[in-house]
Structures are given as C-alpha cells and as structure tokens.
C-alpha positions as CSV (number, residue, x, y, z in Angstrom):
1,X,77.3,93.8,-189.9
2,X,78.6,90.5,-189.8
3,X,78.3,89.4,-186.0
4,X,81.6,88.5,-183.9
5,X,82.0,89.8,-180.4
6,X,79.2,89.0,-178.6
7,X,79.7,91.1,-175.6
8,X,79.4,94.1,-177.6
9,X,76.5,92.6,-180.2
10,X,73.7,95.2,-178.9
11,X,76.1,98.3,-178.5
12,X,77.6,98.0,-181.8
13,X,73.2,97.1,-183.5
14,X,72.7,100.7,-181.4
15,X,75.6,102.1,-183.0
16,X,74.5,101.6,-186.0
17,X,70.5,102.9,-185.9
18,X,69.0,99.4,-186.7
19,X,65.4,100.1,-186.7
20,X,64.6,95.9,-185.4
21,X,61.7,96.2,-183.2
22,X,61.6,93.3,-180.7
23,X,58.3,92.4,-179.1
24,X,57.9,90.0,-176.1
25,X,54.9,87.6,-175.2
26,X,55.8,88.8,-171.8
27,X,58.5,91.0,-169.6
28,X,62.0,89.5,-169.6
29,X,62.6,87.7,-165.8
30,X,65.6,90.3,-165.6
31,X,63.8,93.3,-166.2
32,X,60.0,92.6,-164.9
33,X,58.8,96.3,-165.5
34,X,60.6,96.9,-168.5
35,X,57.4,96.2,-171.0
36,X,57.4,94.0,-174.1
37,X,58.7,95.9,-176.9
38,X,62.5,97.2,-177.2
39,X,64.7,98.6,-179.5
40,X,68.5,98.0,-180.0
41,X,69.6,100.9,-177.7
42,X,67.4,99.6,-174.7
43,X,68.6,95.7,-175.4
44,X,72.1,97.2,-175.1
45,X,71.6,98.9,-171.8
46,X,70.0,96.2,-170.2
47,X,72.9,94.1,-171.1
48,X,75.5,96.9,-170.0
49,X,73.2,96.9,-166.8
50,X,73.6,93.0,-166.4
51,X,77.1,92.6,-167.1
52,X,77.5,95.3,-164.0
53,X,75.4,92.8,-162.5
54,X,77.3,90.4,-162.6
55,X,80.9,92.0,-162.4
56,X,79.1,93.4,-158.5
57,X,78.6,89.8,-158.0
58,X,82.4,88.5,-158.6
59,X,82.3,87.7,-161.7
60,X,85.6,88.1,-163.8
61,X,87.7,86.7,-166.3
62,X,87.5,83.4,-167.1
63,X,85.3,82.3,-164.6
64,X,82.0,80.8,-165.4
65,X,78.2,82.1,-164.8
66,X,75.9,80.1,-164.9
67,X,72.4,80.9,-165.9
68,X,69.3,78.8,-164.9
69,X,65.8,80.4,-165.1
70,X,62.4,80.1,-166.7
71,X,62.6,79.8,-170.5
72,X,63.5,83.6,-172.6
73,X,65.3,85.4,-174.4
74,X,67.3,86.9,-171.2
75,X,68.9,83.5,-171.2
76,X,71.3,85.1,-174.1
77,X,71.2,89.1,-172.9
78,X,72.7,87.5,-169.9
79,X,75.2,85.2,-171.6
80,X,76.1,88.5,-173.6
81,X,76.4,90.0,-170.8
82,X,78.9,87.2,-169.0
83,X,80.8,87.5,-172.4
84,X,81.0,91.3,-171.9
85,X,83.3,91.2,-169.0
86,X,85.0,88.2,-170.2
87,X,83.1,85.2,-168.1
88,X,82.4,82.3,-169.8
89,X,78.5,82.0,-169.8
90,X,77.0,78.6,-169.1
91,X,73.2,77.9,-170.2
92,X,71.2,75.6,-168.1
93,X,67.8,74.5,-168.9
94,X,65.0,74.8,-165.8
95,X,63.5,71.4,-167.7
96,X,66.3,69.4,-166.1
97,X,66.0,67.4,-162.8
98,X,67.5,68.7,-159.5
99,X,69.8,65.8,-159.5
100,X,71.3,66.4,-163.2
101,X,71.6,70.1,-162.0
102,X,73.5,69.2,-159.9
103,X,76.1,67.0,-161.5
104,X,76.4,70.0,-164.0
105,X,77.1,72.6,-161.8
106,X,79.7,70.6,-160.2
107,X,81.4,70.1,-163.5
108,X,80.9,74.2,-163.7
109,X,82.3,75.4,-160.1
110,X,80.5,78.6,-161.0
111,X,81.7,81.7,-159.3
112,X,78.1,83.5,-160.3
113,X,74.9,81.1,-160.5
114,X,71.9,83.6,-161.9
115,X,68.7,81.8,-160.9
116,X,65.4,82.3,-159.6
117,X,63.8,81.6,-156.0
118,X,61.6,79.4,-157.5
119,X,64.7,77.4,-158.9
120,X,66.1,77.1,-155.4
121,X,63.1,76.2,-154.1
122,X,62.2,73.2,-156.5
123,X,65.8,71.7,-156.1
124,X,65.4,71.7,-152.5
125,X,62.5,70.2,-152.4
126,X,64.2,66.9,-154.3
127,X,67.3,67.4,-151.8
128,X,69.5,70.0,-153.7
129,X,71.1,73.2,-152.4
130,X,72.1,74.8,-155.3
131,X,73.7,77.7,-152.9
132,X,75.9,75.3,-152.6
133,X,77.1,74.5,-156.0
134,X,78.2,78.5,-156.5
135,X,80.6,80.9,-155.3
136,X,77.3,83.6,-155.2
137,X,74.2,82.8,-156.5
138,X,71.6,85.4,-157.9
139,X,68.4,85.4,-157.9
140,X,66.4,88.1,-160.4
141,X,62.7,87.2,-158.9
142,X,62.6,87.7,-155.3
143,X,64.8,87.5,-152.3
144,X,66.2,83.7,-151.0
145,X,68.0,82.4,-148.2
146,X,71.6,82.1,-148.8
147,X,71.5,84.0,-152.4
148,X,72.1,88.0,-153.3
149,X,68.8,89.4,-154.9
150,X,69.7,91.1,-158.5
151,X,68.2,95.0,-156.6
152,X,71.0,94.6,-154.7
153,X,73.7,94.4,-157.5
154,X,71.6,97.2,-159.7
155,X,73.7,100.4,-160.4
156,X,76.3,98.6,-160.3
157,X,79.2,99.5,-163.7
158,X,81.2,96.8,-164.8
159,X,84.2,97.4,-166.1
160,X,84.9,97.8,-170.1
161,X,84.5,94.9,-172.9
162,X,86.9,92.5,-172.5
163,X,88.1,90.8,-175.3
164,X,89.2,87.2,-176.0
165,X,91.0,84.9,-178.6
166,X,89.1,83.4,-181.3
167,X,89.3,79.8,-179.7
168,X,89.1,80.8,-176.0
169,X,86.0,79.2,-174.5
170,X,83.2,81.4,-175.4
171,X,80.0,79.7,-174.0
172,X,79.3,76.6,-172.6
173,X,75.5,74.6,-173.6
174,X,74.7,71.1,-172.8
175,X,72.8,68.5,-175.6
176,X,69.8,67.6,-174.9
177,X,70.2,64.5,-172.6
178,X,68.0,62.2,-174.2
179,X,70.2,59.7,-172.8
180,X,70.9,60.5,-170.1
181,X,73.0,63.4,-168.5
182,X,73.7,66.0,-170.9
183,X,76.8,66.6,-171.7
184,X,78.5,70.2,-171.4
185,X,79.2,71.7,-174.9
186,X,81.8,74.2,-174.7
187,X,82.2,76.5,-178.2
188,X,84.7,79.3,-178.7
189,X,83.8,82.5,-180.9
190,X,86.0,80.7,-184.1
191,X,83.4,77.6,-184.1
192,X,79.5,79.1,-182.5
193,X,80.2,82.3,-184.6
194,X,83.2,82.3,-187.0
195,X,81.6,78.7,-188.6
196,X,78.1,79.1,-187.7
197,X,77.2,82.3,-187.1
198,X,78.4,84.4,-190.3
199,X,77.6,81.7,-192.3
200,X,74.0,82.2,-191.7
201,X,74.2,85.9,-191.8
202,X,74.2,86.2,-195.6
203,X,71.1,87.5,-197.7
204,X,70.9,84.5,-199.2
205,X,67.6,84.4,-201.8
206,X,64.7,83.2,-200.3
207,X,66.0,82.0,-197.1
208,X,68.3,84.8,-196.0
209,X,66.4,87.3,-193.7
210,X,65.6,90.6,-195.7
211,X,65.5,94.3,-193.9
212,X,61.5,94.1,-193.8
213,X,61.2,90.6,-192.4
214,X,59.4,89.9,-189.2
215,X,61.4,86.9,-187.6
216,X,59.3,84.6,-184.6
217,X,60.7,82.3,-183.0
218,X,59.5,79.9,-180.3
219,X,62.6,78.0,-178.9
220,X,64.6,77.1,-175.7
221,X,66.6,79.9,-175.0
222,X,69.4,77.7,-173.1
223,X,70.3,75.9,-175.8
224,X,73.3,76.8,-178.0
225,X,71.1,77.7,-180.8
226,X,69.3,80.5,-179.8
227,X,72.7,81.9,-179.2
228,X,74.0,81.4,-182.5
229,X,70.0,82.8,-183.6
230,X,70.9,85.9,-181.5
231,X,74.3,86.7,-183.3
232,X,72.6,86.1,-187.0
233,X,68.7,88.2,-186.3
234,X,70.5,91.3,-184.8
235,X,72.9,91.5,-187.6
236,X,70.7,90.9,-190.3
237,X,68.1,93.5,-188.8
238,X,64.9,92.9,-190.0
239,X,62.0,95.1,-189.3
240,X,60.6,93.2,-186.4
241,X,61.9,90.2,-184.5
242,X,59.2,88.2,-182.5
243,X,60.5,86.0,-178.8
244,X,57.9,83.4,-178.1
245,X,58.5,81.8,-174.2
246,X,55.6,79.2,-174.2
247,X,53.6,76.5,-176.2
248,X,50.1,77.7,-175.2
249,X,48.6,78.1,-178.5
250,X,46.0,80.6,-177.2
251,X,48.7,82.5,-175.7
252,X,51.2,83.1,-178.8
253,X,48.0,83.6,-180.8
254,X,47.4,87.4,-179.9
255,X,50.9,87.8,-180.4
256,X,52.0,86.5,-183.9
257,X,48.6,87.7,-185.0
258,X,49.7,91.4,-183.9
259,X,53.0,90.5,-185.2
260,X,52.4,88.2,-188.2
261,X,56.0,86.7,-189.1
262,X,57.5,86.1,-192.3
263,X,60.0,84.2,-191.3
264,X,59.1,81.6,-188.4
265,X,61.4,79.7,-186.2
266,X,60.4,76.6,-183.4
267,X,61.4,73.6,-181.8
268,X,59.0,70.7,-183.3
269,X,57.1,70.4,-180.4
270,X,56.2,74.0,-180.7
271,X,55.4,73.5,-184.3
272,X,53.2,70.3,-183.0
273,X,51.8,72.5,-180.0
274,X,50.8,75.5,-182.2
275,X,49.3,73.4,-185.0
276,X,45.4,74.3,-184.3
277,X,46.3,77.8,-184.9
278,X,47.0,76.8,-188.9
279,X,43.3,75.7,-188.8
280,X,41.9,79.1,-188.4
281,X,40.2,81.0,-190.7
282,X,42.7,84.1,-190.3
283,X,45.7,81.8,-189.5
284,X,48.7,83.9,-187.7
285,X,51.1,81.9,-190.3
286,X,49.6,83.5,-193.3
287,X,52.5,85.5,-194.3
288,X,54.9,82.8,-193.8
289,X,57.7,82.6,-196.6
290,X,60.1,80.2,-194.4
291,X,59.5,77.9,-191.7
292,X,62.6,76.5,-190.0
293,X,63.2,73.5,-187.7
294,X,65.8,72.9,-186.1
295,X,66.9,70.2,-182.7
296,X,64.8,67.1,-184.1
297,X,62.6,66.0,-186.9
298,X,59.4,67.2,-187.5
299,X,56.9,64.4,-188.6
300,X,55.3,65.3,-192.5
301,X,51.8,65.9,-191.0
302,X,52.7,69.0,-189.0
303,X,54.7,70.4,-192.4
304,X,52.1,70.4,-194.3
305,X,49.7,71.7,-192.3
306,X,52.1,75.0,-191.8
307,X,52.6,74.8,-195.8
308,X,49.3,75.3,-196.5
309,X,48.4,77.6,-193.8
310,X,50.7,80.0,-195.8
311,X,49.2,82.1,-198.7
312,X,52.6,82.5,-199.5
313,X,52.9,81.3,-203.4
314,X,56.0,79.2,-202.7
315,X,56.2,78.8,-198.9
316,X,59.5,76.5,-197.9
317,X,60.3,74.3,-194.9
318,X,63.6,74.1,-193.6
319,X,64.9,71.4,-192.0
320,X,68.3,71.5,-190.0
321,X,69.8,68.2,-188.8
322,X,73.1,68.9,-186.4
323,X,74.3,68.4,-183.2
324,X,74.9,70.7,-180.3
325,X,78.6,69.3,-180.5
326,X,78.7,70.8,-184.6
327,X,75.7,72.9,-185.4
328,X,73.8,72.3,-188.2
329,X,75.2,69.3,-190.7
330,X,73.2,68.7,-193.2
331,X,69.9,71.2,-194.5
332,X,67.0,70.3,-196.9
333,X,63.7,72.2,-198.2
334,X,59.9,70.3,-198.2
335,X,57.4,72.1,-200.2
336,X,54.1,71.7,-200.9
337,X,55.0,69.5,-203.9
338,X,57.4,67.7,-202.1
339,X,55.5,66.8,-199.2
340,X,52.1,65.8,-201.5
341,X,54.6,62.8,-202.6
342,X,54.8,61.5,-198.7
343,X,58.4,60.9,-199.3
344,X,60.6,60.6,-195.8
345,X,60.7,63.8,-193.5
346,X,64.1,62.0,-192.2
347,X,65.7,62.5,-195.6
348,X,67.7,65.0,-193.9
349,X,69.5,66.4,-197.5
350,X,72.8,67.4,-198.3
351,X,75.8,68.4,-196.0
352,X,76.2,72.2,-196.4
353,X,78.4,73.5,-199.1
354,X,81.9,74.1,-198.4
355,X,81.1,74.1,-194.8
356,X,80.6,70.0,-194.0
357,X,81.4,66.5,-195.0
358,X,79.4,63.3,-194.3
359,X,81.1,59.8,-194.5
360,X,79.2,56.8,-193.3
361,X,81.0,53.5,-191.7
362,X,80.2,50.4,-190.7
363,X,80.2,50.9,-187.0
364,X,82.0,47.4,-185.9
365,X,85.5,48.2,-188.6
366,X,84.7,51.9,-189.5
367,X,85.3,51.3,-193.1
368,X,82.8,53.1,-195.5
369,X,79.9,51.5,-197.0
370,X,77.9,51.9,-200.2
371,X,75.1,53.8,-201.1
372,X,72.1,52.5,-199.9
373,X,73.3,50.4,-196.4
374,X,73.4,51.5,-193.8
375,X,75.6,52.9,-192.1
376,X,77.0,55.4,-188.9
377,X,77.5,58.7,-189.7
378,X,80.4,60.5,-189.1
379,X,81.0,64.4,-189.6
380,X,83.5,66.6,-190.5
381,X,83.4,70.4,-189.9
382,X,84.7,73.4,-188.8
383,X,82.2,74.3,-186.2
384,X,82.5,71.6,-184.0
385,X,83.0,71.9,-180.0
386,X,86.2,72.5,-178.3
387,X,85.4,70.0,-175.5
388,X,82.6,68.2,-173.3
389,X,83.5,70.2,-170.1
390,X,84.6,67.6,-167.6
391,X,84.2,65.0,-169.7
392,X,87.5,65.2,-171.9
393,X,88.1,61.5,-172.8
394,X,84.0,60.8,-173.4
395,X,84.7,63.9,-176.6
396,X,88.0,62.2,-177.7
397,X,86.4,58.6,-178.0
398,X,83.8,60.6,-180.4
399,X,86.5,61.2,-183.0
400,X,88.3,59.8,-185.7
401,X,90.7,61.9,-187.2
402,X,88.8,65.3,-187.8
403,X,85.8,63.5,-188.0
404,X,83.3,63.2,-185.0
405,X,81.0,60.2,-184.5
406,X,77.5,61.8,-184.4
407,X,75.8,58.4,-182.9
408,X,73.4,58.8,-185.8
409,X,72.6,55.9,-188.3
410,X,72.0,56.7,-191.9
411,X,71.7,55.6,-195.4
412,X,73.3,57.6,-198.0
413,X,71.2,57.8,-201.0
414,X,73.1,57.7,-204.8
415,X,72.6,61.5,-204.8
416,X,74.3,62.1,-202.0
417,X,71.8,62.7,-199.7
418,X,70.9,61.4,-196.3
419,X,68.2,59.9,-194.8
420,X,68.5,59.1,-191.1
421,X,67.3,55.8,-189.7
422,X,67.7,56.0,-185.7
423,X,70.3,56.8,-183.0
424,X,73.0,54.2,-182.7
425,X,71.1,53.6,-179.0
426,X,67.5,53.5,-180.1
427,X,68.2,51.5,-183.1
428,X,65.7,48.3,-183.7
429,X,66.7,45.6,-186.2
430,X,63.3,45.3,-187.6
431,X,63.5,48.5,-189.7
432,X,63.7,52.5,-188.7
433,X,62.1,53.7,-185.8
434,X,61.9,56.9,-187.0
435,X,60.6,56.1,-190.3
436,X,57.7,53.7,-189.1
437,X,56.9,56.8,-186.6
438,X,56.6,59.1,-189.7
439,X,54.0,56.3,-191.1
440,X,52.0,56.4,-187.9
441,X,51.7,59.7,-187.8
442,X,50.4,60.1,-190.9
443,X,47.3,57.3,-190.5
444,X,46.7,58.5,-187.3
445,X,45.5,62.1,-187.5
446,X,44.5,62.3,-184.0
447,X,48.5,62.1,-182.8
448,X,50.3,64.5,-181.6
449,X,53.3,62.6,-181.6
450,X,54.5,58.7,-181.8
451,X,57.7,57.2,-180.5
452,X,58.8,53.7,-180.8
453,X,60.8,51.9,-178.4
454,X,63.1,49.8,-179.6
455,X,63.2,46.5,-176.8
456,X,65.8,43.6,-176.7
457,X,64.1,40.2,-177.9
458,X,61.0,42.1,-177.9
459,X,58.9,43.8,-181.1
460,X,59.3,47.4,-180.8
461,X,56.8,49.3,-178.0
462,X,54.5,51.7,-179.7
463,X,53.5,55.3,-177.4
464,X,50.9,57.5,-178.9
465,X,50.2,60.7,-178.0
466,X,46.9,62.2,-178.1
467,X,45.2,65.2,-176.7
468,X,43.2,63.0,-174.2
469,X,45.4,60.2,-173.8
470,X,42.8,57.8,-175.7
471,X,43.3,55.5,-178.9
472,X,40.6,53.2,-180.4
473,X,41.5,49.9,-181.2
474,X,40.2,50.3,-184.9
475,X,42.4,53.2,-185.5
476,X,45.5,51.7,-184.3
477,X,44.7,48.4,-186.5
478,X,44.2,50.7,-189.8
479,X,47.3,52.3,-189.0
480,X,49.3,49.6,-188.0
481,X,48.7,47.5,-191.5
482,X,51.6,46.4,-193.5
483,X,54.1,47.4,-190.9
484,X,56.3,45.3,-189.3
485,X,55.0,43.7,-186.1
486,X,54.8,45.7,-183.3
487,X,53.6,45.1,-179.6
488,X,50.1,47.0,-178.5
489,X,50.5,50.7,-178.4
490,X,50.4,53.2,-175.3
491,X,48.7,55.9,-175.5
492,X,49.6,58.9,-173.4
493,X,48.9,62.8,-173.0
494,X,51.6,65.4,-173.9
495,X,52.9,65.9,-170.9
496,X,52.8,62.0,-169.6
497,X,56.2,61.8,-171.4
498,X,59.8,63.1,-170.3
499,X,61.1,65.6,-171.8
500,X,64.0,67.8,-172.3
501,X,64.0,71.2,-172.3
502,X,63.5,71.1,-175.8
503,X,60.4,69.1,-175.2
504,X,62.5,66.0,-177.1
505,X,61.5,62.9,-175.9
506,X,63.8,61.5,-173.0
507,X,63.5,57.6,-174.6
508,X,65.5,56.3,-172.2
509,X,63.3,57.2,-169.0
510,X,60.2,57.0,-171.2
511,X,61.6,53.1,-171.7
512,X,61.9,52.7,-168.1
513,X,58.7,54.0,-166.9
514,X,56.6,52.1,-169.0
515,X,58.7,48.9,-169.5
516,X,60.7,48.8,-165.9
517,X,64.0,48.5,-167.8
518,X,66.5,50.9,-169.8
519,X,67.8,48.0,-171.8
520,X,68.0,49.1,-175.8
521,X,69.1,47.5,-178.8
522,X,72.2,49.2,-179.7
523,X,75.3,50.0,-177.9
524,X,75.0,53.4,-177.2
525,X,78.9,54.2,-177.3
526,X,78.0,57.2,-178.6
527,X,75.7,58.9,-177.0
C-alpha cells in the first residue's frame, strides 16, 4: 500500500489485515486506559473516535486544530484524525516557551486547540491564557477552567472522510527555532506525502523496511517527520513497530529489550542519551541492521558506539540532512569501516536521486563556486513547503527561482558530495564550527555534547557537556591541541542548555545566557 490520504491511513492498514503490532513505553495521553500494545484495527478506532472528537468540538473544513501536549505518538493519531474531517492539523511542541506559544497560535486562530491542563497551567504561570488563543480548547488530561474536557466530546461521530486536493494545505509543523521563533511549515499531501512519503515506502535492499522488521523509534512527535514516519511504517507493515516518548535510558531499556528492533530510528540527542545502553553486555541494539538519524548531526563517537553494539555483520548508519521546509536533501551511510577512518560525520553525501539538486553560491552575488570553497547551499526539490504560515514574504526571500536558500554553508567535494561547515548565522571565520565540535568530541570521551559559539572579534566560546557538569583542565588542553585558538571552555550538564523540542541546541539563547549578547558572526538572512 503506498500511503496517500492520511485521514483514512489506519482504516485502510485494518482493511487490509496488517499484522504490525505497536507497543507503547506508556498509554497514549488520548487514551489513558487503553494499554500499550495495539493493532491496526484499534489505532483506526481511536482515530475514528478522535476525529468525532474533534468534529463535537467545532472543528470542520478548513479550519485549523492545533495540537499541543506531552511528547507521543497521539500527536499524529490526532493530526490524522484533524485530516479525517478535513481540518488542517497544526503540531506544537510542549518544549516551546509560553511566549513563542503564543505568537504561534496567533498566527493559527485555531478553531480547536487539543491540550492538556498541565499545558494551561504552565503558560499561565509565565502570563499566557492559551483559552484565549482558540475558538475551544480541549483538554485530554483532566478538567480546566475555561476549556471542554475530551469525556465530554466522547461518543461523539464525526461525519465521513473528507477529502482534499493534492496541494490543499495538509498539515502545518514549525522548524525547530534554533534561532529564534519557529517558523510555521505548512505542507500539502503532493509535497509531505506525494515527494516524501512514497518515496520512502519502497523495499529498497537493505534500508527499506521488510515485513518481519521491528521498527523503534524515539523522536518528537510534533515535528513534521514523524508524520511523514507514520505514513511510510504503516504502509510498509513490519512485524512490530516500537514508540519511544522519553530519553531515560533505564526506562526505554525494558522496552527495546522486550522488543529488540531491527530497524532503529532517534533524534541525536536520543541516540547521545541512550548511549550507555550500547555498553551492556546484552545490549538492546543487538539486532540492529539500520540506524537512522534524522533533524541534526550526530557527532562520530555516538556512531560507532551503536555500530558496534550491533552483531549485525554489516550494520549501516544513516544520516538524513533536510529541512522541515523540504524534507530530507541529501542522505549518506557510515559504517564500521568508514567511521574507523574518522573522516567528517558532516559529510552529509549525495542529494537523493532523481528526487533533489544541490547548487552552492557565493552568498554576497549568488553565482556558483567551485569544488572545494565554500559556499551557501541552495536546494531544489519537489517536496518543499507551500508557505511559512503568516510569514509569506520571510518564505519568498528564501528562494531563487525554484531553488530555496537552506541557510546552510557547505563545500562541495569533486565527487559531488557535501560536507556542511555551519549555519549562515553561526558561522565563525576561523574554520567550521561544526567540524572542530566533531574533533572535540572525539578527544573528549567524557562529552556528551560540544557546541561552539561563534563571537564577533572574539575566538569562538567552547560549551562542554558532561554528565556532572565538570571538565579538567588537562583534558581540555589534550583536546584542544592543534586547533585553532579558542577561548576557555564551559562546561555544563545536559539539561543547563536550551533546547528545542528536538533537544537541538537553541545557540542563540545558549549565546546570550552565557555571553550577555546574541551578537553572531554571520548575517543570519536566512534563518
């Protein structure tokens, strides 16, 4: 089945017998007493039972729900289940400040907001009455002043599947906002599921999900690519697909080990979180054939650590570079091999066949440069976004042609390959950020993550993280040697440092919390 209406996605996998078990690491928020485990038939009715939801609510055609609640995979039942009665579904991360929430949600107008009590209560804490960004909110935990509680909508039948042109707004998702606000994506079924979707639904050899494949994945489920994910797993049916919520390593533990995956999915700071579970004697990552990465780079430590936790003979890493705006862009496999020769993790590969094109500019005359300078990247493809709801002229200054201005700077290699230096933003003229935080990692085994800040005038402000928020002096000097100069690092815990709701780095509030000033080396026109 190749996926296409998403409204009817779990009806028609029902339809069909798919034998996919999916297990939980807890209850979905929408359905508290429903278990952990599901088949196809039960996903579909709790979708049918949401859309009525929602429909009771006042929900209809072409109005917008928006959906903002603790991280699962109900984020995307729900959205189905806005797509089922022709809504457009809006995804909102619970990582993002009340304030931000607030500018989004005015961009939205809502008529449904589908929340939590806790949600409402943390925004009003910071001064925010979300009640009053919605025509009704929802809430699916317990009752709240000035919101309907999901018991009272239950029962409820919404009317039949609605359909919709190809490139009618389909769902709206927001980038990560490292930089600041995040900006609303809005996709249609032609470019989240006509380009991206069914591209990835094929059994492609060794990457291509097989019928007894166990599929994990431990993502943010308001971002666009879960979505997408959702289309592609339920189509493909494997035997058993696994929905990991958190990034307690002693919590997913029981889990993968009852449900050992084949095929593993994560946001890097997943991968970095679950990385003492590849130290164990019986690792839960032993049957690993594919790993997959996908919303930012994942340093080469961390790969090879999973690598070799597989007994897998040939175990591969894929990476995914993209953009909300355009999905995934380019794609490139590490393997053991590969990663023994420390070569860059930021060598993101090729653009995907048929489906992309690269072209790199100078970004002062936009006229192409050579092979080996550098350059800003620009994309061209099929998949990317209708619009940046609310923001029309920001997503038109992104273009040239058909080709949008990903903000990214790169170095085309004479293969035709990429390797990434920096966003346009966080660029620093003493060499790649990125690249010199690939090096760090990789004398510092005690990191669980470094970022360089870029600084006007200023040598570039190393942060390390550790588990206890401690570096020694002698480690950073050995790993510090032959790179260019840098100022004296930081050292924080994990969760010292802002983060998006894909646990990316905010660099620009990281910047101004440790430095007092927000003030970067490039532009940032294209952020």
């Amino acid at each position: 089945m190749k996926p296409h209406d998403m409204g009817v996605l779990f009806d028609e996998c029902a339809a069909r017998r798919i034998a996919t078990t999916t297990h939980l690491d807890r209850p979905f928020d929408i359905a508290p007493d429903g278990g952990t485990e599901y088949d196809a038939a039960a996903l579909a009715d709790l979708v049918r039972d949401a859309a009525g939801w929602l429909s009771a609510a006042g929900a209809g055609r072409g109005d917008r729900v928006a959906i903002l609640k603790d991280n699962h995979w109900d984020y995307d039942l729900l959205a189905c289940s806005a797509v089922r009665i022709g809504s457009v579904p809006a995804q909102l991360s619970a990582q993002m400040s009340p304030d931000v929430l607030a500018i989004l949600l005015e961009r939205l107008a809502p008529a449904v907001l589908m929340t939590t009590a806790g949600q409402l209560e943390r925004c009003l804490a910071a001064g925010v009455d979300l009640t009053s960004l919605a025509r009704v909110v929802v809430t699916s935990d317990v009752p709240a002043p000035g919101a309907v509680h999901v018991d009272q909508l239950r029962g409820s039948a919404g009317p039949a599947p609605q359909r919709r042109g190809d490139d009618e707004p389909l769902v709206i998702d927001h980038t990560s906002g490292t930089t600041g606000v995040p900006k609303l994506v809005v996709h249609s079924t032609r470019t989240i599921i006509g380009a991206l979707a069914r591209f990835e639904a094929r059994r492609i050899p060794k990457i291509g999900v097989r019928p007894d494949d166990v599929v994990a994945t431990a993502s943010s489920f308001a971002h666009g690519r879960t979505f997408c994910w959702t289309a592609v797993v339920m189509s493909m049916a494997p035997r058993e697909v696994v929905i990991l919520t958190g990034q307690d390593p002693n919590r997913v533990d029981p889990v993968l080990r009852a449900h050992p995956p084949t095929i593993m999915e994560g946001l890097p700071a997943s991968y970095v979180r679950f990385r003492p579970l590849t130290e164990r004697l019986d690792n839960p990552f032993r049957r690993v054939k594919l790993y997959i990465s996908t919303y930012d780079a994942v340093h080469p430590p961390t790969i090879r650590a999973y690598l070799n936790a597989s007994r897998h003979p040939g175990p591969l890493w894929m990476d995914g570079w993209g953009q909300t705006e355009t999905g995934p862009l380019t794609f490139r496999f590490h393997t053991r091999r590969s990663l023994a020769r420390r070569g860059a993790a930021h060598d993101v590969g090729r653009p995907v066949p048929v489906k992309t094109r690269l072209r790199l500019v100078d970004p002062d005359t936009f006229q192409p440069v050579r092979p080996g300078r550098p350059g800003l990247v620009l994309a061209r493809t099929a998949a990317r976004c209708l619009d940046y709801l609310g923001e029309s002229q920001r997503w038109a200054d992104k273009q040239v042609g058909k080709w949008w201005i990903t903000g990214d700077l790169g170095v085309r290699r004479w293969d035709g390959s990429v390797q990434l230096l920096d966003r346009e933003v966080d660029q620093t003229p003493d060499g790649s950020c990125l690249e010199i935080e690939d090096v760090l990692e990789d004398r510092l085994p005690e990191a669980l993550e470094c970022v360089l800040l870029a600084q006007p005038g200023k040598p570039p402000l190393p942060v390390v993280v550790t588990a206890d928020g401690t570096l020694s002096e002698e480690a950073w000097r050995r790993a510090c040697r032959r790179l260019p100069k840098m100022q004296s690092p930081v050292s924080l815990r994990w969760d010292d440092l802002p983060r998006t709701g894909t646990a990316k780095v905010r660099r620009l509030d990281l910047r101004e919390q440790l430095t007092g000033s927000t003030a970067t080396c490039g532009t940032g026109r294209w952020t």
